[in-house]
N, C-alpha and C positions, 0 to 999 in steps of 0.2 A: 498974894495973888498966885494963883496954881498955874504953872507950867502947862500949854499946853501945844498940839502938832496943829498943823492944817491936813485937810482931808489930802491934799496932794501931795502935803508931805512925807503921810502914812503911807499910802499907796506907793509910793514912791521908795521907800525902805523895801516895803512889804515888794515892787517890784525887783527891786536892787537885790533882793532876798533871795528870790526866783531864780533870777537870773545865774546868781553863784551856785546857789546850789543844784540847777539844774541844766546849766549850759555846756552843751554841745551831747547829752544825753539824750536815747533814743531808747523807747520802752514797748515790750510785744504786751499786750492784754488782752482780755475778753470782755466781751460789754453788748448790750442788746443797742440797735438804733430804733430811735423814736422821733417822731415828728421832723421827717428830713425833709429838709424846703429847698430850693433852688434858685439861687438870684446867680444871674448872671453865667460866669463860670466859678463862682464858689458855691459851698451845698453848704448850709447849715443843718442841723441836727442837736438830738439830746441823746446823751449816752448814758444807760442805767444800766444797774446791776438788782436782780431779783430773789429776795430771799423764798425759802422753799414755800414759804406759806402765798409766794405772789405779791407783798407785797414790796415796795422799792427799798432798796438798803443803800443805794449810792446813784446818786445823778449827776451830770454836767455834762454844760456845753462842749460841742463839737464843730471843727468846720473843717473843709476840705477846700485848699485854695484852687486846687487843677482838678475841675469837673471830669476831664478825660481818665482819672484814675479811678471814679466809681465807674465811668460810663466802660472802661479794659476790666474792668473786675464783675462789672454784670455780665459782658460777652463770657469773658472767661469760665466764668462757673454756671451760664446759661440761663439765670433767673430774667424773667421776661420787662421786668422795667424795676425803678427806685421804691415804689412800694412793693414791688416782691420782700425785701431787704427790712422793712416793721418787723419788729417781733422776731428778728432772726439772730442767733448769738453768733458774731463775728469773732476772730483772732484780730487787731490793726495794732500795726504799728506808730506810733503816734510820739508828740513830745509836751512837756508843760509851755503853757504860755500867760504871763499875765499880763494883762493891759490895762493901763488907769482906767480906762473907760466902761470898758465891759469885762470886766474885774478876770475872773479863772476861767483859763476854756484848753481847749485839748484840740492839738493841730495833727491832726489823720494824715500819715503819710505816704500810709499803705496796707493793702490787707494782704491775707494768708486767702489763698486759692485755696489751696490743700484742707485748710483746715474747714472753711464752707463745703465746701464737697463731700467732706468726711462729715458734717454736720447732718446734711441732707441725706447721703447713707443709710445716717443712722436714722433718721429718720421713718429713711424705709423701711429697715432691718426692725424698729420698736412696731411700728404699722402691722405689720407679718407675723411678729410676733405676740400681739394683742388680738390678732386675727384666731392666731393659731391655739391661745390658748381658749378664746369660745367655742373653737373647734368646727370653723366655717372657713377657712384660707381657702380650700380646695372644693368648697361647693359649687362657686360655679363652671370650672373645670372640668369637671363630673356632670353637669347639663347636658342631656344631647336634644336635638332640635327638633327631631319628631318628623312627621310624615309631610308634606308639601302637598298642596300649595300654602306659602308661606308668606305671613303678612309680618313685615317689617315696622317694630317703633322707632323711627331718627330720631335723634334727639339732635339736635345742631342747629346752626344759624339760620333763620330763613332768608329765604333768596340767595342763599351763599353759592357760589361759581360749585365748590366743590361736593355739593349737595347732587347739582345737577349732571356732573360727572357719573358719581355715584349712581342718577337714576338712570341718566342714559346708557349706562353700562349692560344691565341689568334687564333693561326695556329690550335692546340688541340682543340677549341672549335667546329669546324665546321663550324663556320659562316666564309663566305666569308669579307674580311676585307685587305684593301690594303693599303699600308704604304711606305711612302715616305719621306726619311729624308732629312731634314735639318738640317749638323751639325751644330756645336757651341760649344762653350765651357762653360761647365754647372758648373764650380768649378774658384776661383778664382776672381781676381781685372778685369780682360778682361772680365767676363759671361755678363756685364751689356749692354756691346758695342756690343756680339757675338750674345748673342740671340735678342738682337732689330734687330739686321741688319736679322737674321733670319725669324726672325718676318714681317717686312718688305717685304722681298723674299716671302715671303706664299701670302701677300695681292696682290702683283704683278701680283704671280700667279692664284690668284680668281681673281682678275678683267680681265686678260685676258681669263677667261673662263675655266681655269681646275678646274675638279671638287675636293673639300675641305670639307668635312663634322666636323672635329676635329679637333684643335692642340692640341698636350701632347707634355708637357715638362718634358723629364724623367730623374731621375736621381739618383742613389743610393748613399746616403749619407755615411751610415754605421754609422755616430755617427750626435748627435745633434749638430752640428756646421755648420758654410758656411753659413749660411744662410741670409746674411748681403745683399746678391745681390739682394736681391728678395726685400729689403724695396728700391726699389728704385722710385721716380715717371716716369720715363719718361717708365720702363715696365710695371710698374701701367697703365699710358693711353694705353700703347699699345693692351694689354689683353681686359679694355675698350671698346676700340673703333675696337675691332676683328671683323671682318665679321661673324665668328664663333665661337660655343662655346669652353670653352679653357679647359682643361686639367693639373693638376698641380702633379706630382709626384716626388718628390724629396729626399727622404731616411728621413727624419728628422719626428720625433712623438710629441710630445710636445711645439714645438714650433709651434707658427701662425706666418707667416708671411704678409706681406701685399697683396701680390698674393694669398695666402691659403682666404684671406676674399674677393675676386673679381673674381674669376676665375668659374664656370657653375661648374664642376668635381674636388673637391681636393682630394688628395688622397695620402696617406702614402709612396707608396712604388709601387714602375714600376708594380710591382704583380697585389700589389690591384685598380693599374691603368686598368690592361689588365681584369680584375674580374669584376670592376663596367661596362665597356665599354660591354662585357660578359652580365652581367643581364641586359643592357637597351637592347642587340637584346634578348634576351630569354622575357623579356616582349613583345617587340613588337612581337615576334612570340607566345606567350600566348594570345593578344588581337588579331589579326590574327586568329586566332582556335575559340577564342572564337564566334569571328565574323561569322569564317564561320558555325559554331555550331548554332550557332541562324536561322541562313537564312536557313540553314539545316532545320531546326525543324519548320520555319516560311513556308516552303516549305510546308514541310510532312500537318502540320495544314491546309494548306489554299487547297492542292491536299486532305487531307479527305473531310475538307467542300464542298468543289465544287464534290466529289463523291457522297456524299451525298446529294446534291442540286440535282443530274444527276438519283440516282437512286426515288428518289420521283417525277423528273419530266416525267423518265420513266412511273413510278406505274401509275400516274394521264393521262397520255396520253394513257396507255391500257386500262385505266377504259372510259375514255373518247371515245377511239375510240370504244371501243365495247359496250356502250349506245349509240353513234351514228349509229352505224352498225346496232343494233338493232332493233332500231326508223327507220331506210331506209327499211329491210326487212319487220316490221309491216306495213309500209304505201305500199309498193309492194305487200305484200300479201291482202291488202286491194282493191288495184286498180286491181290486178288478178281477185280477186272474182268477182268485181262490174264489169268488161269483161265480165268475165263467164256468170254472170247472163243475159248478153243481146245477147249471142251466139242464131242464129236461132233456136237451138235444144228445148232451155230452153223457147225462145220466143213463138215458136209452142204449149211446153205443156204448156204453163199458157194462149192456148186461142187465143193467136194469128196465122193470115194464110200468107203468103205470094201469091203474082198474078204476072203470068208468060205469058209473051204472046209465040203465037203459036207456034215461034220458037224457045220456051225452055229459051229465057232471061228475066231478071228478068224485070216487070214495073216498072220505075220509075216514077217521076213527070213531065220530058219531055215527057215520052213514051205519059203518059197518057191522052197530050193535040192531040194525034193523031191518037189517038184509035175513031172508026165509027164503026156505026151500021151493024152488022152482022160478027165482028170481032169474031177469037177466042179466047178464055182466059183458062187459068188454075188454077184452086185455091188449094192451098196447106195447110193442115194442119195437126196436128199430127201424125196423122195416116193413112190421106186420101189427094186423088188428085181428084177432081171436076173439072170437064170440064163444059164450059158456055159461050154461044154467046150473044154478045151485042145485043139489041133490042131498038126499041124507047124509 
């Protein structure tokens, strides 16, 4: 008959085994969390390791007995609740554990801050630099917004409090400014799916011709967390490759995220989203003023110059026309006199007579070829009339 253990026996070595060789030992690793559940104040979990091709090269169970060490290590490194935490490669501290019942599992004792953070970083830093080498990081930076009045795409929650912040902002200012939302869901594991598809919807609608001068993406955070959505790449291109410059408000102060370093407008808080958008029309209606203030004053200068081109060419044309006026009556008063002096009156007294035949008209040089002997004549001179008949 063959020797053999009971199941509780094995287990029972196989724990006694455990125990020696692993007690009072404490181990740092890296390992992805999967399927983290929550009963109670312990969290269960599966812990894997991924070979480069994706797929699994090591699993096992996880648990954490004091819920309050995930719930201090999500505040701590700001990820917005326990499914942020899928799919994310942790540093913990942990130890072996075997129990008859639920055979190998791994008791999480603590994790590395530091080292999530520097995860997340990197993150960003690979983000930026996938960006960088399509050679789009910096496009929509280089956007500018173009002439006003200016219609707004929101993308954000609807009926959200901070929506309406936003418009009333905006409304108060006076400028004309039209706004048209695109909900989505700005909080949560969906945001990443809700505002691309949003995002999406806008370019649909610029290519088919409506007019789009901004998107903002608005959202009041209230505390530095959430903000895990925004490191993502595929809303990284989308902002990108925007037709338009893009707008980023989302409650959080201290954190960057990878949108906060690509987006044309970042901006803290829906406030100070509706405030910057605010000072770019109050400039452009400042360089407007100023504009017309110039051409004003460009005006007024070039209407004195030319008044005063008008009155010197007045001056010179009255001086002119009355040297020429003057020079016309000298040379008239000259041609008068030199008349006068050869009027018969004046010819008479200096000597000369005129000859008149008998019938009182004057001789001329026809007459004169017809004039015969014993004709009458009259000779006229200053003061006297001589009568005389031609002879041989």
């Amino acid at each position: 008959m063959l020797f053999s253990y009971k199941l509780s026996e094995v287990i029972s070595i196989v724990e006694k085994w455990f125990k020696e060789l692993f007690w009072g030992f404490v181990f740092w690793f890296e390992a992805e969390l999967q399927r983290v559940n929550v009963v109670g104040k312990n969290v269960y979990c599966e812990l894997i390791e991924l070979q480069s091709d994706g797929s699994v090269k090591a699993k096992v169970k996880g648990i954490i007995f004091d819920r309050s060490l995930l719930s201090d290590f999500l505040e701590a490194t700001k990820l917005e609740n326990i499914d942020a935490l899928k799919g994310k490669k942790l540093l913990m501290q942990w130890k072996i554990n075997f129990h008859p019942e639920y055979g190998l599992g791994i008791v999480i004792k603590d994790f590395s801050v530091e080292y999530t953070i520097w995860q997340l970083k990197k993150q960003q830093d690979d983000i930026i630099e996938r960006l960088q080498k399509l050679g789009i990081a910096q496009a929509n930076k280089m956007k500018e917004i173009g002439f006003p009045p200016y219609t707004v795409a929101v993308i954000s929650s609807e009926k959200a409090q901070w929506l309406k912040d936003f418009s009333s902002i905006l409304q108060q200012s006076g400028y004309l400014v039209t706004e048209k939302l695109y909900p989505a869901m700005i909080h949560g594991n969906e945001a990443i799916e809700s505002v691309n598809k949003a995002f999406s919807q806008i370019e649909i609608d610029i290519k088919a011709g409506q007019k789009i001068d901004l998107i903002a993406i608005v959202r009041w955070g209230g505390e530095e967390s959430g903000i895990l959505w925004q490191n993502d790449f595929s809303l990284a291109q989308q902002i990108c490759q925007s037709s338009v410059p893009v707008m980023l408000a989302v409650g959080h102060t201290s954190d960057q995220s990878v949108l906060d370093q690509l987006v044309r407008f970042p901006a803290k808080t829906p406030s100070d989203a509706a405030h910057i958008l605010i000072q770019i029309l109050d400039d452009y209606a400042n360089r407007i003023l100023s504009l017309s203030l110039q051409i004003s004053s460009a005006t007024t200068q070039k209407l004195s110059l030319l008044s005063e081109k008008l009155s010197f060419l007045t001056q010179n044309i009255q001086f002119l026309a009355t040297a020429k006026l003057k020079k016309i009556k000298e040379n008239i008063d000259q041609r008068t006199a030199t008349i006068a002096n050869f009027q018969p009156e004046k010819m008479l007294l200096r000597g000369y007579s005129l000859l008149f035949m008998s019938d009182g008209s004057l001789v001329t040089s026809t007459k004169l070829k017809t004039l015969s002997s014993g004709d009458s004549l009259s000779i006229k001179t200053y003061d006297k009339t001589i009568k005389v008949t031609i002879s041989e």
